[in-house]
C-alpha positions as CSV (number, residue, x, y, z in Angstrom):
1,X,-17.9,55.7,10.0
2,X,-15.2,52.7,10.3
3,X,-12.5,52.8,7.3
4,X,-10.5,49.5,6.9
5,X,-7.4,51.5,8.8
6,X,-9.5,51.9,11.9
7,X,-11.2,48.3,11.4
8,X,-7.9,46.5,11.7
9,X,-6.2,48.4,14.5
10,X,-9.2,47.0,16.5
11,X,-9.4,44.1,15.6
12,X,-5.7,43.3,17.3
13,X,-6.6,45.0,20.2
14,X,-7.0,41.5,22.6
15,X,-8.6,41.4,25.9
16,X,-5.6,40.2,28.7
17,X,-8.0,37.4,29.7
18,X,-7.9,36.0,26.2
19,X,-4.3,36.2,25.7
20,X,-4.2,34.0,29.3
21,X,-6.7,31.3,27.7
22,X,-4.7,31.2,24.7
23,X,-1.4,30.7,26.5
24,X,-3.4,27.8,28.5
25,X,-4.5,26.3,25.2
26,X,-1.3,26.4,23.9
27,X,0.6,25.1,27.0
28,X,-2.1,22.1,27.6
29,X,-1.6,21.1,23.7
30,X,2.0,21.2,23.8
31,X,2.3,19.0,27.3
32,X,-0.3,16.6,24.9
33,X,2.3,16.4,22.2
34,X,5.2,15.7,24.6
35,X,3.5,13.0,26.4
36,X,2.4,11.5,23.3
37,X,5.9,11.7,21.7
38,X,7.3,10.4,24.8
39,X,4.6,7.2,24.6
40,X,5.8,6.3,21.2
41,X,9.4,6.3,22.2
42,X,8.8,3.8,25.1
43,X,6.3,1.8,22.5
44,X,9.3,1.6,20.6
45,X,12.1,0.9,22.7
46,X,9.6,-1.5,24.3
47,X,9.1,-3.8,21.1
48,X,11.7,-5.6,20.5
49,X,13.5,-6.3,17.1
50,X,12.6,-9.6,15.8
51,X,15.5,-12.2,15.1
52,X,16.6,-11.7,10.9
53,X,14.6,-13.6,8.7
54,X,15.8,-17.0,7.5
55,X,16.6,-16.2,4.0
56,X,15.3,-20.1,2.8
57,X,12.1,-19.0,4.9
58,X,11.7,-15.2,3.4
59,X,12.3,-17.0,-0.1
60,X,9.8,-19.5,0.2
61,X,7.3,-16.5,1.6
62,X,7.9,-14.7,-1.3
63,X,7.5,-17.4,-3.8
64,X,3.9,-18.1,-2.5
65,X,3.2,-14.0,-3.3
66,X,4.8,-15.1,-6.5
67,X,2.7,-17.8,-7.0
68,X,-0.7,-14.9,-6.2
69,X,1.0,-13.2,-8.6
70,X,0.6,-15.4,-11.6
71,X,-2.8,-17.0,-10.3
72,X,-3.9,-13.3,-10.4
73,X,-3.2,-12.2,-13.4
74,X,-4.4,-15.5,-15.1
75,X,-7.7,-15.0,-13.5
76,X,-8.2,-10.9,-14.5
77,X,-7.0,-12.0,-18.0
78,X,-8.5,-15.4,-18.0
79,X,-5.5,-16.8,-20.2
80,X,-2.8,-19.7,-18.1
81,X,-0.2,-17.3,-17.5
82,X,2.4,-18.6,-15.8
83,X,5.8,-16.0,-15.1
84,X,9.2,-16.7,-16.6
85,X,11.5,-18.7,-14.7
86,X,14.3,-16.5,-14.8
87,X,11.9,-13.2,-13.8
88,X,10.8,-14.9,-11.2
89,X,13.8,-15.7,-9.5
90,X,15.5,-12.4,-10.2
91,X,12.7,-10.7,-8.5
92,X,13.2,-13.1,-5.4
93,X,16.7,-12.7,-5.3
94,X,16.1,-8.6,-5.1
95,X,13.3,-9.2,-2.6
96,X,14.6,-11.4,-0.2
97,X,17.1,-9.1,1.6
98,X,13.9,-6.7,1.9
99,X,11.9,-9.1,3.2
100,X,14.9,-10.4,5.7
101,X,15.5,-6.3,6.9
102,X,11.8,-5.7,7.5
103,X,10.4,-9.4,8.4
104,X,6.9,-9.2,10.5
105,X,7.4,-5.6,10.9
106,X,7.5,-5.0,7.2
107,X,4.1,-5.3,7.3
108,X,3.0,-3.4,10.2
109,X,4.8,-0.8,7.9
110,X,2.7,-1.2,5.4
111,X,-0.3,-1.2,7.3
112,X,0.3,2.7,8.0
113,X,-0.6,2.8,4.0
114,X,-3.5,0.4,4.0
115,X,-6.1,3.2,2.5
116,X,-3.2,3.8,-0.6
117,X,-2.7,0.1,-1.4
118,X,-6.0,-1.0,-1.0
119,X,-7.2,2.2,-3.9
120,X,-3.9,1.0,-5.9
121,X,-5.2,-2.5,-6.1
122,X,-9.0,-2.0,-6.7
123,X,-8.0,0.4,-9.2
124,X,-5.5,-2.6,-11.0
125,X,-8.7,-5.1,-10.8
126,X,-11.0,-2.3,-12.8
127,X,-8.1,-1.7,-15.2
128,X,-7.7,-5.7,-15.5
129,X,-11.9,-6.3,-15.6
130,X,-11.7,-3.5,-18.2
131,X,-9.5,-5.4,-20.3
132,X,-11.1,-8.7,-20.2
133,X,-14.2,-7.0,-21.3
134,X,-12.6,-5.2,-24.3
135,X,-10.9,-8.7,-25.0
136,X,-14.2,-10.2,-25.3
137,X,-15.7,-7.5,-26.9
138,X,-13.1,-7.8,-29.9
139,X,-13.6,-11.5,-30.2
140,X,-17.4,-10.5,-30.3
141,X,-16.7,-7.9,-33.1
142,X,-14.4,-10.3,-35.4
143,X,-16.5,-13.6,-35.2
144,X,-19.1,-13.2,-38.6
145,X,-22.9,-12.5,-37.0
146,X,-25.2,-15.1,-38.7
147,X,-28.0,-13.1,-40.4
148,X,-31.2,-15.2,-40.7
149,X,-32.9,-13.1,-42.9
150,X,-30.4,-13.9,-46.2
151,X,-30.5,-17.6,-47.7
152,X,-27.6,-19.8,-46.3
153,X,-25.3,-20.1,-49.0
154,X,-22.9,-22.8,-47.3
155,X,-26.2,-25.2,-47.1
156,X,-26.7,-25.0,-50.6
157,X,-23.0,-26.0,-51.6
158,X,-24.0,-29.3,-49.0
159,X,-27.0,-30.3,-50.7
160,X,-25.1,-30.2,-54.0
161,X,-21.6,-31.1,-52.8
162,X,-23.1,-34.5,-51.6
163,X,-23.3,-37.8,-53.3
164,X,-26.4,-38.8,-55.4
């Protein structure tokens, strides 16, 4: 009969050929890791940095996401929304220095987050189609429902209200 004492001190008992196959494994995945760090080092020192944004150029980038902006939100809301001068330009005048550091390469930063921003942004769109709809909805529930089963009381005060 095996207890759990006997059970374990067998269990660790390893055959010398699988101790060799695990120290292959082991090597073989470790000369894969170096030769893949070692690839992104020369990828890296083989791109070269771009030349620093023109901050009238990064501006005017930015004002055209600026401009998406408001066109977005006008369209989830479906009201003319338009953003505040002053807002506007404030957030240019943080972005711009961003947008000058990172340039092109910005985005290919981003890109490593493509999956996260894409969710973030689907899940703003349901949020904003959710709040249309309840928008709707509420102008639905405050405008008076016409019931044609009761006599029109306004049409009566017209027949008598007019001239004879």
């Amino acid at each position: 009969m095996t207890t759990p004492e006997t059970a374990t001190a067998t269990e660790h008992i390893q055959d010398p050929r699988d101790t060799m196959a695990d120290q292959a494994i082991n090597a073989l995945r470790e000369e894969r890791e170096q030769a893949k760090e070692a690839e992104e080092e020369n990828q890296q020192a083989d791109t070269p940095t771009p030349p620093p944004l023109n901050p009238e150029y990064a501006r005017m980038l930015l004002s055209y996401s600026l401009g998406v902006i408001q066109m977005s939100v006008g369209a989830v809301f479906d009201v003319p929304f338009e953003i505040e001068t002053e807002a506007g330009n404030q957030w240019l005048d943080a972005s711009v220095p961003m947008m000058q550091k990172y340039g092109p390469q910005g985005l290919k930063w981003l890109e490593k987050y493509e999956d996260e921003i894409m969710f973030s942004m689907a899940t703003f769109t349901l949020i904003g189609g959710c709040a249309v709809q309840v928008r709707r909805l509420r102008l639905e529930k405050a405008q008076p429902k016409e019931n044609p089963d009761t006599p029109d009381a306004g049409g009566q005060d017209e027949v008598s209200a007019a001239p004879q």
